[in-house]
C-alpha positions as CSV (number, residue, x, y, z in Angstrom):
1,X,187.8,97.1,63.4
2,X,185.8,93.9,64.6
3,X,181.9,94.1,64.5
4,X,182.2,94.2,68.4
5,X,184.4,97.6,68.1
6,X,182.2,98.8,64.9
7,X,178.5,99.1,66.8
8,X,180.1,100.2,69.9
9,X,182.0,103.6,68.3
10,X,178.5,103.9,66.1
11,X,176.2,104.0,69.7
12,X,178.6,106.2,71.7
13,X,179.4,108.4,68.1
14,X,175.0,108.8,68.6
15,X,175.8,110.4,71.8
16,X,178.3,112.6,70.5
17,X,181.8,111.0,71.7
18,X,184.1,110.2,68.6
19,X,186.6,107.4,69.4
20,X,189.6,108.1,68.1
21,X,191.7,104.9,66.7
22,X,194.2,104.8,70.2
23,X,191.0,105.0,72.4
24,X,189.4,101.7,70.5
25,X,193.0,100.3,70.9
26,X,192.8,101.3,75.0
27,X,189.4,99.9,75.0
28,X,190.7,96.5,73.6
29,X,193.6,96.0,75.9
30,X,191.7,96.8,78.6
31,X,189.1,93.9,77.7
32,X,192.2,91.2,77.2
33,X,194.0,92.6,80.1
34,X,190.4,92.1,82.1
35,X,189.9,88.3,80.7
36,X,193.8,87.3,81.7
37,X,193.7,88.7,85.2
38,X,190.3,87.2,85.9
39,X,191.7,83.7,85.6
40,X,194.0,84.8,88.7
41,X,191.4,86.9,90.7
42,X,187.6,87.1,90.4
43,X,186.8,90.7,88.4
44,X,184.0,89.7,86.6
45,X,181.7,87.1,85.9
46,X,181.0,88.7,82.2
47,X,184.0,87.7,80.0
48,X,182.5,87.4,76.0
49,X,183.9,90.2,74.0
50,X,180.5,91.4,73.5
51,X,179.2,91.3,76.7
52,X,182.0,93.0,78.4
53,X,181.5,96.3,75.8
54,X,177.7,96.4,76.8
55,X,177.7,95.6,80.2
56,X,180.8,97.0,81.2
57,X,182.2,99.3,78.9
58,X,178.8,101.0,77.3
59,X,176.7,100.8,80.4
60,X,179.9,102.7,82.3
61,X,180.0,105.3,79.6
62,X,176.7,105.9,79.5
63,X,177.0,107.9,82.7
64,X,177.7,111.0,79.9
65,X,174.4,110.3,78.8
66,X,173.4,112.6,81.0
67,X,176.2,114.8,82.7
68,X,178.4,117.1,81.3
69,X,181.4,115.5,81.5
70,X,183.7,117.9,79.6
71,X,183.1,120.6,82.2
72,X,184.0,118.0,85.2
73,X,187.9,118.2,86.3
74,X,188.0,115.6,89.5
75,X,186.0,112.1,89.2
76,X,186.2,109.5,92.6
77,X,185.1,106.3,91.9
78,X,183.8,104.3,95.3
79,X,184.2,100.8,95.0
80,X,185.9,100.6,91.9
81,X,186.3,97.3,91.5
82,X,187.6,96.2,88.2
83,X,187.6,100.4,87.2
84,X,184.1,100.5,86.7
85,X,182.8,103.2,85.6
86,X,186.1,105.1,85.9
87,X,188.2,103.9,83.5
88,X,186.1,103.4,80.5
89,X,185.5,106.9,81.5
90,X,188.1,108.3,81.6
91,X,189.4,106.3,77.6
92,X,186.4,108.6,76.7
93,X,187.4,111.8,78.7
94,X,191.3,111.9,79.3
95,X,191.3,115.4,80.9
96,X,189.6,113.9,84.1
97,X,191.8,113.5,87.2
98,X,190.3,109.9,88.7
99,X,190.7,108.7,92.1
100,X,189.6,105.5,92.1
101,X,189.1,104.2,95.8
102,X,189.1,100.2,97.1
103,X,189.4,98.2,99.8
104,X,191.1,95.2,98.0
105,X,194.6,95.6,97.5
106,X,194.7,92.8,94.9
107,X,192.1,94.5,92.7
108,X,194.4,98.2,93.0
109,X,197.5,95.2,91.5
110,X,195.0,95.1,88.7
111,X,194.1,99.0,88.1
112,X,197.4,99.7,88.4
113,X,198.8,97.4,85.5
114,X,195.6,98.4,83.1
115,X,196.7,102.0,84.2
116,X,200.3,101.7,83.1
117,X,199.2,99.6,80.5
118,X,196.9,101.7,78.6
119,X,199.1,105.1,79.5
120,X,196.2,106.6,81.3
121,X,197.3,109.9,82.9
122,X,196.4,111.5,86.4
123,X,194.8,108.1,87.7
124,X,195.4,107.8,91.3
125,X,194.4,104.4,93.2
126,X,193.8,104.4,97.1
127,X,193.5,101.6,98.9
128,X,191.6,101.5,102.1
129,X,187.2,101.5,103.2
130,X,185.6,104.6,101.8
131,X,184.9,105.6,105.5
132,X,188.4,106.0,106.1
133,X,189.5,107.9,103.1
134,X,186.9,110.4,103.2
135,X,187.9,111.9,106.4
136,X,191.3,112.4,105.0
137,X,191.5,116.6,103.8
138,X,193.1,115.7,100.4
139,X,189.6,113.4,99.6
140,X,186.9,115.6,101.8
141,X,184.3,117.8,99.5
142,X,187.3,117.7,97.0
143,X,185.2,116.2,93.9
144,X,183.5,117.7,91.2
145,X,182.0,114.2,90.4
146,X,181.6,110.9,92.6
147,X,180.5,107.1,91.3
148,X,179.4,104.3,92.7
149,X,178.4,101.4,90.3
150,X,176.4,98.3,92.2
151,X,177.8,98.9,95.7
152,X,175.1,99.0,98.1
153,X,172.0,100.9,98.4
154,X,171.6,104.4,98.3
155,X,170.8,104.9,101.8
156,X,174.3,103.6,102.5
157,X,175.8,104.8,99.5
158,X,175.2,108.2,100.4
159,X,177.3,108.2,103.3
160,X,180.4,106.1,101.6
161,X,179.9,108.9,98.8
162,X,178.8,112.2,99.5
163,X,181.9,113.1,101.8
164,X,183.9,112.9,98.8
165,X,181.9,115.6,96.5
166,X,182.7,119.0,96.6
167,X,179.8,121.7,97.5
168,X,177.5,121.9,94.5
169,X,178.9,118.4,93.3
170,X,177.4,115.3,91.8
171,X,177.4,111.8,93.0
172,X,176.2,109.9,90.7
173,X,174.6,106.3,91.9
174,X,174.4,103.9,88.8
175,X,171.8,101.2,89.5
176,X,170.1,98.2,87.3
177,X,166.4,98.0,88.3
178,X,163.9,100.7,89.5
179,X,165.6,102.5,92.2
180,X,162.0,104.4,93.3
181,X,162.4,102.2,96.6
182,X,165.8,102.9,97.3
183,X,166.1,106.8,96.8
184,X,162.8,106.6,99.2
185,X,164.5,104.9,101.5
186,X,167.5,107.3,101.6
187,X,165.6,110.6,102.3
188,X,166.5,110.6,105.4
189,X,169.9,110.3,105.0
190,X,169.7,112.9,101.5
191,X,168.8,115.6,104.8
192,X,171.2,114.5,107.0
193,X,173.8,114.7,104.8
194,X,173.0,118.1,103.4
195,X,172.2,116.4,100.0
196,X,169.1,116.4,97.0
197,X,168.0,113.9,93.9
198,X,168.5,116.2,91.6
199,X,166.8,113.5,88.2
200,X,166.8,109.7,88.0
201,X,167.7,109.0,84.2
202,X,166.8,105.6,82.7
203,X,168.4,103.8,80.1
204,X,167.8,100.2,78.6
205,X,170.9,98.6,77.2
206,X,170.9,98.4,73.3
207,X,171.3,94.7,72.7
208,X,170.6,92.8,76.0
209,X,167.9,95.4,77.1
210,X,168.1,94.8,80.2
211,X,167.1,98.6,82.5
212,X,169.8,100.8,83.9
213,X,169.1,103.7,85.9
214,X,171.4,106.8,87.3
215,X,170.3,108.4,90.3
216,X,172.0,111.8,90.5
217,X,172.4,113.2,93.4
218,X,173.6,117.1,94.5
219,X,175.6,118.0,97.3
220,X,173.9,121.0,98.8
221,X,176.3,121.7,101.6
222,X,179.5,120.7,103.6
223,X,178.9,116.8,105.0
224,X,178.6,116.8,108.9
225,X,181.8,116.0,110.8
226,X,180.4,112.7,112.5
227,X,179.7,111.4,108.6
228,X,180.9,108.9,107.3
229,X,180.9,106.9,110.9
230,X,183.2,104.3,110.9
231,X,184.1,101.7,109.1
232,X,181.4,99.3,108.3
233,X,178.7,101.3,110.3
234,X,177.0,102.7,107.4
235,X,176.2,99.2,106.2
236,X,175.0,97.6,109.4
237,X,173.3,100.8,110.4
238,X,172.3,102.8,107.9
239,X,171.4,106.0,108.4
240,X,167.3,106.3,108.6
């Protein structure tokens, strides 16, 4: 085990997940897999060793911080990106079934291969604008958890999102800096969308330091038919 490897098990072991020796090894491919494909396609601007289990791989995990995660079944991740939050999430929790939604097919090339790669199980990637796959029955209120991880604001996240959770669900909005501003912003929208903040947890990275917050927010009822509106309406016009 490099030093890298040794003080990440120790801080998640703090929080009560035990890595076991073929999750480090999942952990590690993923990182080399993430640093050879980024030559080809831009994933991430982070690509150190170090910095790539802090600001990736920690700060995606640390969503379990504060949710239950053994007691969630279905996970969608919005915007996945390079599989952030979703699949160091799901190395930590392999019982999850993860959708993990994007609009760039050449990023879904990349979670695919990591997916195969690492022998992740019930990992499903859909390609298309989160506008367009929530209206579809087999994605609509059919999550017990949603993520988003540095989209877009909440007041527009909420509408890519909440469509996805499940009555009595979670989307959970992970943010760097004070979101106060943001989850004022998006009251209108929480109503609208028959949604509540139910806590904004704060975390500070252990090394780096830098502030990380999770806005948690519960689905109180079944989204509106009209929501989301289409594609790229939510950003130009968020709801207010």
């Amino acid at each position: 085990m490099n030093q890298t490897e040794a003080w990440f098990t120790e801080l998640l072991h703090k929080q009560g997940i035990t890595l076991t020796e073929r999750q480090l090894q999942q952990f590690d491919l993923y990182y080399r897999l993430l640093v050879e494909w980024n030559e080809k396609m831009n994933l991430t601007g982070i690509t150190e060793r170090e910095a790539v289990y802090e600001k990736h791989f920690y700060d995606s995990v640390s969503l379990s911080f504060f949710l239950n995660l053994n007691e969630t079944r279905r996970l969608a991740d919005v915007g996945s990106g390079a599989g952030f939050p979703s699949i160091p999430i799901k190395i930590c929790f392999p019982h999850l079934e993860v959708t993990m939604v994007d609009s760039l097919n050449k990023r879904l090339l990349f979670l695919k291969h990591v997916i195969e790669a690492l022998g992740l199980e019930h990992m499903n990637c859909v390609h298309g604008r989160a506008e367009d796959i929530a209206r579809m029955a087999e994605h609509r209120d059919r999550y017990d958890l949603v993520t988003a991880r540095a989209v877009a604001r909440l007041n527009i996240l909420n509408e890519l999102c909440l469509p996805f959770a499940s009555i009595g669900g979670q989307f959970a909005a992970m943010k760097g800096a004070d979101p106060a501003s943001e989850v004022d912003e998006a009251k209108n929208s929480l109503t609208e969308l028959k949604a509540s903040v139910q806590a904004i947890h704060h975390l500070t990275l252990p090394y780096e330091l830098s502030d990380r917050h999770i806005v948690i927010v519960k689905k109180t009822g079944a989204t509106p038919k009209k929501y989301p509106r289409k594609a790229g309406l939510p950003a130009k016009q968020p709801i207010h």
